[in-house]
C-alpha positions as CSV (number, residue, x, y, z in Angstrom):
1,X,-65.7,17.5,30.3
2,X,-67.0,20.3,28.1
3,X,-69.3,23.0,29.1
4,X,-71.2,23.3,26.1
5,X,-74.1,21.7,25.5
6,X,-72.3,18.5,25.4
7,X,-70.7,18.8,22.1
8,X,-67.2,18.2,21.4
9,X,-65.3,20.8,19.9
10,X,-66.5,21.4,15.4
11,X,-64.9,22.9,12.7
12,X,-68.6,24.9,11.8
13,X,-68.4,28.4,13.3
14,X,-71.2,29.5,15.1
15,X,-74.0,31.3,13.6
16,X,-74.2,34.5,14.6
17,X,-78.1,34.0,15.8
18,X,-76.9,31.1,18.0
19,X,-74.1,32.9,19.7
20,X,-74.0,33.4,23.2
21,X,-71.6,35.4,25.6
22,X,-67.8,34.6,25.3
23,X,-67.4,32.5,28.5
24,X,-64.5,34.1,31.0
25,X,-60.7,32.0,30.2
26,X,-61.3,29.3,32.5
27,X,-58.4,28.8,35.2
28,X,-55.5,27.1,34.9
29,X,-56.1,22.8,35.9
30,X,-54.7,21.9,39.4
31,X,-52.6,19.1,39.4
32,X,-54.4,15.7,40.0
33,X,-53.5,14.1,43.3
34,X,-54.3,10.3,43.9
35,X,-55.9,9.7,47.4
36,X,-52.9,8.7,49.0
37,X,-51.4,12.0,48.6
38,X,-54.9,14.1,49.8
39,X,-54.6,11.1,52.9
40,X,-51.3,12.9,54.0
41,X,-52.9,16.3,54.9
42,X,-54.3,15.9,58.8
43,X,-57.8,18.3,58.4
44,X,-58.4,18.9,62.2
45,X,-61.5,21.4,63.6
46,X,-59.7,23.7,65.9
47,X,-61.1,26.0,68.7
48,X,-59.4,29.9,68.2
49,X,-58.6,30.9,71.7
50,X,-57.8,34.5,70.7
51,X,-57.0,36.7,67.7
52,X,-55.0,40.1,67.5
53,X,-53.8,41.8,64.6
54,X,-50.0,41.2,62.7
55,X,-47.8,43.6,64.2
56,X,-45.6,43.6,60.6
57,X,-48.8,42.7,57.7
58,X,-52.3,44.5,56.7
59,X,-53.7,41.5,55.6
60,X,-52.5,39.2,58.3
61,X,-54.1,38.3,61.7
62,X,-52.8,35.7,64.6
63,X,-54.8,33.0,66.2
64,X,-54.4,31.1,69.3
65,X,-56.2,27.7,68.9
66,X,-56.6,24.9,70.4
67,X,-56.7,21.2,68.5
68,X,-57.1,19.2,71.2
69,X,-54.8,19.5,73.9
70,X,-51.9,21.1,72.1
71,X,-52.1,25.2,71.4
72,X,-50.7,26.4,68.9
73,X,-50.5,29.8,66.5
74,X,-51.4,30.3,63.3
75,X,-51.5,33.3,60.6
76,X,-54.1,33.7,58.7
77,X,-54.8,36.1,55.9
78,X,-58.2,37.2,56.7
79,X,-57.7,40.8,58.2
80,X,-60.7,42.9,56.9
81,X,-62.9,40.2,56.7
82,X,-62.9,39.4,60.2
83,X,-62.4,41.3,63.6
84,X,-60.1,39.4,65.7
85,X,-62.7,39.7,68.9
86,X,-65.5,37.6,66.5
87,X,-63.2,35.2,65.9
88,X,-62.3,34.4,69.8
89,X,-64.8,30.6,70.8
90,X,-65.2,29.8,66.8
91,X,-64.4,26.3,65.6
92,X,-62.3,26.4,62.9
93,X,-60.9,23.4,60.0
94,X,-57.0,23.5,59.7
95,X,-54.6,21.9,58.0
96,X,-52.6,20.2,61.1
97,X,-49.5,18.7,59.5
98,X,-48.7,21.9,57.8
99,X,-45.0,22.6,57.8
100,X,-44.3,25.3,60.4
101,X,-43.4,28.7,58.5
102,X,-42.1,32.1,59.7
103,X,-44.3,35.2,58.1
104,X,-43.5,38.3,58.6
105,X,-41.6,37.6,61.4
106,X,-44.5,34.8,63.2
107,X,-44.3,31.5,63.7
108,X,-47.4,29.7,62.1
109,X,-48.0,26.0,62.5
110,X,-50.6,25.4,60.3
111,X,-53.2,27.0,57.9
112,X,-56.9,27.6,58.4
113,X,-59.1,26.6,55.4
114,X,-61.5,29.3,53.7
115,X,-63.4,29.7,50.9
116,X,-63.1,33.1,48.9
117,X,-65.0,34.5,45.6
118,X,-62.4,37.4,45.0
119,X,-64.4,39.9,47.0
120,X,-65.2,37.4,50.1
121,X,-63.5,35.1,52.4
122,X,-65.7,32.5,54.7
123,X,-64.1,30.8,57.0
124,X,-64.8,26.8,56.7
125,X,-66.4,25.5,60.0
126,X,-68.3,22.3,61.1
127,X,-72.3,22.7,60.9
128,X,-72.3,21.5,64.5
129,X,-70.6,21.7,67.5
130,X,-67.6,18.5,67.5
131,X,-64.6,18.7,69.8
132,X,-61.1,20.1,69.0
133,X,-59.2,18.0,67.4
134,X,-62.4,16.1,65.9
135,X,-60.3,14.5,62.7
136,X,-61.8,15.5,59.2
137,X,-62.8,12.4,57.4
């Protein structure tokens, strides 16, 4: 896919009355996963119970949640976009099946998903209110 006009790349420069901006480097390709692979991760909504601050990280905060009757902590790198007491009742989407990992010196089982433009981070979130646990499809 191009995103020109639909032309394929040409040998003819441009002419300098037809030239527009220089378009940003574009980012490097992810890899191309087949379905089977994407059908491994468990997406889960999760409840947060309660947040606090990393002890040991800046950028770091811990949540309690809940997907459905197991709790569970995560870290989450969302410190300064968030204050851990807004965060306490909100329905989250995780990544379940995530292998457990030690970060600065916490356990996390899991990974929240969020969206960020450089300057932002959103947490992702259902559009209604679903159960803990409520698989994503």
């Amino acid at each position: 896919m191009t995103s020109d006009s639909g032309s394929e790349s040409s040998s003819t420069p441009a002419s300098p009355v037809a030239a527009s901006p220089v378009p940003a480097p574009a980012a490097a390709k992810p890899a191309v996963i087949t379905y089977d692979h994407f059908a491994q991760l468990d997406l889960r909504v999760a409840q947060v119970l309660e947040a606090r601050e990393h002890p040991n990280a800046n950028k770091l905060l811990l949540l309690k949640i809940k997907v459905g009757d197991i709790e569970k902590q995560i870290v989450a790198g969302i410190r300064g976009h968030y204050e851990p007491a807004s965060l306490a009742g909100r329905s989250i989407v995780i990544v379940n099946n995530l292998a457990p990992a030690l970060i600065r010196g916490e356990e996390s089982n899991g990974m929240l998903l969020a969206a960020s433009d450089g300057q932002s981070v959103v947490l992702l979130q259902p559009d209604k209110a679903i159960a803990d646990g409520s698989k994503i499809k």
